[in-house]
N, C-alpha and C positions, 0 to 999 in steps of 0.2 A: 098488410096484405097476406093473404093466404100463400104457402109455395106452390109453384107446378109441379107439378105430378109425373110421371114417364111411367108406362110398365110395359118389358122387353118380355115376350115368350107370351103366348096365349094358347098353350096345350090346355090340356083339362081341366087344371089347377088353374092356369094364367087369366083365362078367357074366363071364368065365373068369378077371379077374385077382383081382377080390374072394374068388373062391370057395378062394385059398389063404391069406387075411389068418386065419381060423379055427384053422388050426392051428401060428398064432405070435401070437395076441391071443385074451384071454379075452372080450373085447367087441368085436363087428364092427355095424354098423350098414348098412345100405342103405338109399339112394333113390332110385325111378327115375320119370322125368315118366307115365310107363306102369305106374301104382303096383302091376298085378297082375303086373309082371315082378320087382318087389322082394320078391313076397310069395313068388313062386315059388323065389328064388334064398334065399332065409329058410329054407324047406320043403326047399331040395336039399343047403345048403352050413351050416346052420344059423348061420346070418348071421341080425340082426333087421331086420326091416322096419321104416324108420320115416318120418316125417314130415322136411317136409324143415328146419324149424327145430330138432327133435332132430339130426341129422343134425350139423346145424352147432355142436352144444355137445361131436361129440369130441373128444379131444388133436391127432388126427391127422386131417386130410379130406383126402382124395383126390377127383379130380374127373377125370371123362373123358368130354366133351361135342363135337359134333363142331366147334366154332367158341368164338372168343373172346367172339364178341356171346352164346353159349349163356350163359358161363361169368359173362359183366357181368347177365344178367336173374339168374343164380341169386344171384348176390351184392348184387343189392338187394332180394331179399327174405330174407334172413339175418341176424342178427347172431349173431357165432362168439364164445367165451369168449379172454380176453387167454390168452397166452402156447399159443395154440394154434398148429399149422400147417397152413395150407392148400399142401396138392402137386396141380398143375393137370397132368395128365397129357395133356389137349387139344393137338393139333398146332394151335397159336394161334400169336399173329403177337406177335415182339417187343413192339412199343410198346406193347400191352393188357398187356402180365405188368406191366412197369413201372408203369403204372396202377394196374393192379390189387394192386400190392404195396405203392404209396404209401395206397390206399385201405385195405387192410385194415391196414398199419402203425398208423391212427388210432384200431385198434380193439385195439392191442397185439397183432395178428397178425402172423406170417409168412408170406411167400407163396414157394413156389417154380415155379416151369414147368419141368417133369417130362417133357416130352416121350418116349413109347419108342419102340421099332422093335423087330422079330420075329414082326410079324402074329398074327393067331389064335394059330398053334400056337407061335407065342414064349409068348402068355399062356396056352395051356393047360398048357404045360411049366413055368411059372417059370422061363424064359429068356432074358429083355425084356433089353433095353438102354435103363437110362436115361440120358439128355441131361438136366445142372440145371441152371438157372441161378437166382440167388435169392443171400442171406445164407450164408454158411459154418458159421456155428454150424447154424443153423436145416439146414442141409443134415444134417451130424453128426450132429444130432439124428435126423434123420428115416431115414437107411440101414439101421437094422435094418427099418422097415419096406417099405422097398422091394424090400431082400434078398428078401423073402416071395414075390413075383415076380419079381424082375429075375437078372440074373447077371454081367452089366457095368454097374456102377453112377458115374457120374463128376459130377464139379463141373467144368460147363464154363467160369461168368464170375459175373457178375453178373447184374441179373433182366433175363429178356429173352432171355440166350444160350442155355438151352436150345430156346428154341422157332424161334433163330436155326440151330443145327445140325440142327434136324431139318428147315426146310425148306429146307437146300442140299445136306441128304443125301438129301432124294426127289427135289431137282433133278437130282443127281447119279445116281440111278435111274431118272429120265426119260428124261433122256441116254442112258443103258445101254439101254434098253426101246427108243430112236428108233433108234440106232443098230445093234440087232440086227433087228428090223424092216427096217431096208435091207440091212442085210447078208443076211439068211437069204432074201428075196425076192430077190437078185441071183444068190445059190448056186442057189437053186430057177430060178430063167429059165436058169440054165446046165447044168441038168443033172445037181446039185450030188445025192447023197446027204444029207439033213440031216441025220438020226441019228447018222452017222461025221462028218459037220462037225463035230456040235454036241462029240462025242468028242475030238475033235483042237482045237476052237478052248478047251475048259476044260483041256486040256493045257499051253493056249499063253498067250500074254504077253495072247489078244482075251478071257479069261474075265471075267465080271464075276458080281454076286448074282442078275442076269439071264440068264445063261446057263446058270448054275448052276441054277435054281430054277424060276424063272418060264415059260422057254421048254419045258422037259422035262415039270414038272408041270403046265402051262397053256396052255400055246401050240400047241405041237406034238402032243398028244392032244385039241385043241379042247376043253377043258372049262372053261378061263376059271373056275374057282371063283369065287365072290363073298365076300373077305375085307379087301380093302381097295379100295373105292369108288374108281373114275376121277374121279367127284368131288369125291373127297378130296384126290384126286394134281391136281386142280386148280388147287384151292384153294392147295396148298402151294407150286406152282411160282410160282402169283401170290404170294404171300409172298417167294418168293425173288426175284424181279424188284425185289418192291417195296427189298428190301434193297439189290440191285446200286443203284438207282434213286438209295435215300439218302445211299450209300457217292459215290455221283457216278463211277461204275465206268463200263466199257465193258465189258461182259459178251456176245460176238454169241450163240456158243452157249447159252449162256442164256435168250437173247432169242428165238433160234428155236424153241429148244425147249419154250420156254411157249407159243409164240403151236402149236404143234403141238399137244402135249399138251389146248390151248382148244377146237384145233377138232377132236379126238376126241370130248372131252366133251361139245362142243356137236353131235354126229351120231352119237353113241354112242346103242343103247336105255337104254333104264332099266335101273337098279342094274349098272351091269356093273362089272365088273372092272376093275383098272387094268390089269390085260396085254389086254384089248379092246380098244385105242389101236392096236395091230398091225391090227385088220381095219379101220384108215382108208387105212390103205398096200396092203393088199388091194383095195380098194373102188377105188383108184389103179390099181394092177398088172394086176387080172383075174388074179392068182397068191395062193392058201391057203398060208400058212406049216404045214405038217405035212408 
């Protein structure tokens, strides 16, 4: 028999990656704290809405909540059936998976932190990249159902390390976002064409997922889309600090570029974008990147 399925959180991520669990599981479950979004996604994807102590008797739970404090209040109002798995797909912080994996271990759980990457349209395409960390069998166990949305699927350590690469991979996207921001605002004071820059620099050794992506779809057309929260990229670069921090690392670039990325977020409007971080250097310059 195939397992059942569960998926908690249906934000942006939650709600496109659930809706292809249906057609690789014969039981799909949803719960969302906005229960008429579960009802909806039931009605669109024929997934079931349910409660969220149902929820937690599938084989398989998936979870994608915007923090790990989200992820500790769902888990003390649960008890999940032994030899289940819980996959926490939440960009959360190391030490809480480990927590949270000795915690649910007492209940003959698995826990892994699942972290993906590929934004929106990673999850509407079934494209995701996941980052695991957790138990090996339990992982095994659990990659056909990821396959269902992912497309790079990896075991990166132990519990914890997924959610360890995912926040020095958006550190490392920070980085890329800061540093094209100076650069395209220094071409532009010069006179620069940015269009044929941006042409010639994804040519060259300066491209990154930023320059590629972000700048052409968001930046330079000013529509900043709203698919992954400034305050998300936050939150994540604070994780990554906090890592350098534990590590007892010298990290400068790091350290600048958190304390940057801070003060976007804290002068940024509501809901913006994480490529919105570019109009603090604006707001500096008197110069539009476009």
């Amino acid at each position: 028999m195939k397992p059942t399925v569960a998926f908690i959180g249906l934000g942006a991520m939650g709600y496109r990656m659930a809706a292809h669990l249906p057609q690789h599981f014969d039981t799909v479950m949803v719960w969302n704290r906005n229960f008429a979004k579960a009802q909806q996604h039931a009605a669109q994807y024929a997934t079931l809405a349910v409660e969220l102590q149902q929820a937690a008797q599938a084989d398989l739970i998936f979870s994608c909540l915007p923090t790990s404090a989200d992820i500790d209040t769902i888990l003390a109002q649960v008890q999940c059936q032994a030899g289940s798995i819980w996959i926490d797909c939440t960009s959360g912080v190391p030490e809480a998976a480990q927590r949270q994996a000795a915690l649910l271990k007492q209940q003959g759980v698995s826990f892994l932190d699942a972290p993906v990457s590929g934004q929106t349209i990673g999850a509407e395409k079934a494209s995701l990249t996941f980052m695991v960390g957790g138990e090996a069998d339990a992982f095994e166990r659990a990659v056909p159902a990821m396959q269902a949305m992912g497309h790079l699927i990896r075991h990166v350590g132990q519990s914890g390390s997924g959610f360890a690469v995912k926040a020095v991979n958006n550190m490392m996207m920070a980085v890329h976002l800061c540093a094209a921001a100076e650069g395209f605002t220094t071409l532009k004071a010069h006179g620069v064409n940015l269009q044929q820059a941006l042409d010639c620099i994804n040519a060259s050794s300066g491209k990154s997922g930023v320059t590629e992506s972000a700048l052409p779809d968001r930046i330079l057309n000013r529509s900043f889309p709203l698919t992954f929260a400034l305050g998300l990229l936050a939150k994540d670069t604070g994780i990554a600090i906090d890592l350098v921090h534990e590590a007892k690392l010298s990290a400068p670039v790091t350290a600048v570029t958190q304390s940057l990325i801070q003060a976007a977020y804290a002068t940024s409007e509501a809901n913006s974008d994480f490529s919105a971080a570019v109009k603090m250097y604006e707001s500096w310059s008197k110069i539009t990147i476009e």
